[in-house]
N, C-alpha and C positions, 0 to 999 in steps of 0.2 A: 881545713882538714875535716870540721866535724859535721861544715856543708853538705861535701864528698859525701860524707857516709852516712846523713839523712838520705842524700839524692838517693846512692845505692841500695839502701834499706826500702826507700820506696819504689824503686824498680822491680826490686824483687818482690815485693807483695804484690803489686800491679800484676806483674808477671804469672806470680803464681795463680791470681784468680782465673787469667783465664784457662789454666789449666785445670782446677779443680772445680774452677764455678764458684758462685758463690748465694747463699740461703740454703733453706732447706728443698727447694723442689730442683736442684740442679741435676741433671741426667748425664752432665760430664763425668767419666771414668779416668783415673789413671790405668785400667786394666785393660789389656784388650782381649776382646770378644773372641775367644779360640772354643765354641761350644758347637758341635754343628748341630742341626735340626735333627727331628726323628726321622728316620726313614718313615717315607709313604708306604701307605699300602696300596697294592695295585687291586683292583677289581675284575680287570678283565683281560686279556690280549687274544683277538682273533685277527687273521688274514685272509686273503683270498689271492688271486693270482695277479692283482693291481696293487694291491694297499695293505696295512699293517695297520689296524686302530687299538691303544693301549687307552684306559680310565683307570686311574687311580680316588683316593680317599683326600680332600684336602687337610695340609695340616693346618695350625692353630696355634703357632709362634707367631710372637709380635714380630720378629723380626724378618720373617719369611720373604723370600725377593723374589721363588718360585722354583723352578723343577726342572730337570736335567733329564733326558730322554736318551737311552744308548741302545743300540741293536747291535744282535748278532749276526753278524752275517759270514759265512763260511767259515766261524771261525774267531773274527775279529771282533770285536770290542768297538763302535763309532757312537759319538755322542753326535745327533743330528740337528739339535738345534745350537743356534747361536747364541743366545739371548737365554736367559730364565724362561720356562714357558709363563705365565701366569696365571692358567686356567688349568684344569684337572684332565687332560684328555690331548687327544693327538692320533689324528689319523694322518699318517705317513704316505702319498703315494709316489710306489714306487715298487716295481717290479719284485714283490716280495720272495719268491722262489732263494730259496737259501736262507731265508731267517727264521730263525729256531726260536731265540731268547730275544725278549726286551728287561732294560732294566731302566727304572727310575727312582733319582735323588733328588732332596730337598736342598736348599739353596737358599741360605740368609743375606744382608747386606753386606756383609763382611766379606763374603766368600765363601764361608765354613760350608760345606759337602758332607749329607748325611750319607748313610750306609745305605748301598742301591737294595732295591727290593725287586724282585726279577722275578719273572714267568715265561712260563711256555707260550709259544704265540701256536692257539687250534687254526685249523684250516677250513675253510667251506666255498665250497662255490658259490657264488654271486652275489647278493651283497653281502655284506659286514654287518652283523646282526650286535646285539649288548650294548649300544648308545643310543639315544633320541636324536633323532633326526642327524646321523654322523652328516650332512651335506653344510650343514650349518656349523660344522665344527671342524671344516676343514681347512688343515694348514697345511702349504704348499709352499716350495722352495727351497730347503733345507738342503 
């Protein structure tokens, strides 16, 4: 019986290490991660009659997995990309006529969704002025 309850006592110690970790530089949590990031700030949103280019501020959490991009369109709320973006910027082509607002969230490992940061998308004819070289920073497929 007093076997039984060494074995048992050392199960559970076993057990609990790797739940807690064990020293002092362990990054194990028992708490989970419900903080989301800060909202970005955007810099810029302009259009033209082909394309929609948004730039934002990157943030500076360690945990950051990247950025959420949603447009207005007629109306509707659509987050365009699939993925986190990982980079600060996003030109959209696509027949932009109807989009008003863009808005973009930060995005940790966990999941946690900061509060979107939203702008007016200006309009101009022909190119898309406020990025360097937007040709080089073009995402396609969404």
């Amino acid at each position: 019986m007093k076997f039984r309850m060494v074995l048992l006592a050392a199960a559970v110690a076993i057990s609990s290490l790797g739940l807690i970790g064990c020293g002092d530089d362990s990054t194990t949590s028992l708490t989970p991660d419900t903080t989301p990031p800060l909202a970005p700030v955007i810099l810029g949103a302009r259009g033209n009659d082909s394309a929609v280019a948004v730039w934002w501020n990157d943030n500076t959490e360690p945990d950051l997995n990247g950025y959420n991009v949603y447009i207005e369109e007629h109306g509707v709320l659509v987050r365009i990309n699939q993925q986190p973006i990982k980079g600060t910027y996003l030109v959209y082509n696509k027949n932009s006529e109807g989009i008003h607002s863009v808005r973009v969230t930060a995005v940790d490992f966990t999941g946690n969704e900061s509060a979107a940061a939203s702008r007016g998308v200006s309009y101009a004819n022909g190119d898309i002025d406020g990025i360097d070289n937007p040709g080089d920073k073009l995402i396609d497929g969404f």
